[in-house]
C-alpha positions as CSV (number, residue, x, y, z in Angstrom):
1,X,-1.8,18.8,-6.4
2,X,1.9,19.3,-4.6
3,X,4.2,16.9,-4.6
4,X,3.8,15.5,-1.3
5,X,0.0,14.7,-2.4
6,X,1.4,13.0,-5.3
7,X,3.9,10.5,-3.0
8,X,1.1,10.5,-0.9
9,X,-1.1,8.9,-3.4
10,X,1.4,6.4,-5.1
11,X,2.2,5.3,-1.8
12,X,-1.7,4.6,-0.9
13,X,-2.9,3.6,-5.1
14,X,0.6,2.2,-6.8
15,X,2.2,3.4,-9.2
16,X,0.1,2.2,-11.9
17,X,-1.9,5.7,-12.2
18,X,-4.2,3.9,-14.8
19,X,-6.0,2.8,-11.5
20,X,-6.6,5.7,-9.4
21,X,-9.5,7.5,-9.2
22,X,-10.5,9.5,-12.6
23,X,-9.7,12.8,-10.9
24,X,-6.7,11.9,-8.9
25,X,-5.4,10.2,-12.5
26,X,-5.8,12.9,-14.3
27,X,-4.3,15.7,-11.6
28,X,-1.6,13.1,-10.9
29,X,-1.2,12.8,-14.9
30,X,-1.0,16.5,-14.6
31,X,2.1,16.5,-12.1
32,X,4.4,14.4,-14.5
33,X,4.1,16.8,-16.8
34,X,5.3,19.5,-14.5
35,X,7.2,18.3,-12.3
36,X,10.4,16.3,-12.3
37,X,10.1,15.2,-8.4
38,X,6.9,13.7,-9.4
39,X,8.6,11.5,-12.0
40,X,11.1,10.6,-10.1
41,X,8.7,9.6,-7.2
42,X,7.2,7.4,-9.7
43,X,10.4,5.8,-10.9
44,X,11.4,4.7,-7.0
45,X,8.0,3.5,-7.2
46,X,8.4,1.4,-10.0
47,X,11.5,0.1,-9.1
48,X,10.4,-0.8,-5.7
49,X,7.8,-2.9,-7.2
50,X,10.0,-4.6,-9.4
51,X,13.1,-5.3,-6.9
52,X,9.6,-7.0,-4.8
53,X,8.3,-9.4,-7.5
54,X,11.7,-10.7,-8.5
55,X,11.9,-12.0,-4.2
56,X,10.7,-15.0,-3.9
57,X,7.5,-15.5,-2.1
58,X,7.5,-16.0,1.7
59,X,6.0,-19.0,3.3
60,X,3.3,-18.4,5.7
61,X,3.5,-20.8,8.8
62,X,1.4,-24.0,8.3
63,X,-1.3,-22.7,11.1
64,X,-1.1,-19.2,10.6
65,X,-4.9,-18.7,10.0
66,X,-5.7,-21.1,13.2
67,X,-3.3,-18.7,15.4
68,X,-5.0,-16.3,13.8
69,X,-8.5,-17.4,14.9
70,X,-7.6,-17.7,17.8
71,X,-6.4,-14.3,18.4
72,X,-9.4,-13.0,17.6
73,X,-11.5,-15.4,19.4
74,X,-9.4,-14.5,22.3
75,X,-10.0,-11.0,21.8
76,X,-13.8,-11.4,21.6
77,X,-14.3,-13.3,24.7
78,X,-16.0,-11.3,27.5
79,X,-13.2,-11.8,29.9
80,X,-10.6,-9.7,27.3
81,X,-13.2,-6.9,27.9
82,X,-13.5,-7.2,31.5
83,X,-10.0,-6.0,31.5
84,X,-10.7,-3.2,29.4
């Protein structure tokens, strides 16, 4: 593992390497010890996740999931693929 496979994989699993895969953990594990990018990719990681939970949560608009719906209704009818 290089160190762009290790951002690559805190970007896609967290930086909680306790719940990667068993072989990504333990290659990942690996990379700390090695290399000090890697650590440091995890601290920015860490403290990206904790500058996020101390922001208060955003309010979803009341009919989000109807405009939703009807998105993908829209998008199912045949006359959206007629246009296609």
């Amino acid at each position: 593992m290089d160190e762009a496979c290790f951002q690559d994989l805190v970007d896609r699993l967290g930086d909680d390497l306790t719940t990667w895969p068993p072989l990504d953990r333990i290659e990942g594990e690996a990379m700390l010890l090695v290399s000090r990018r890697a650590r440091d990719i995890l601290d920015e990681a860490r403290d990206l996740r904790t500058a996020f939970a101390a922001l208060p949560t955003p309010a979803a608009p009341a009919d989000l999931a109807s405009r939703i719906l009807a998105l993908t209704e829209r998008a199912d009818s045949p006359r959206s693929e007629a246009a296609a």
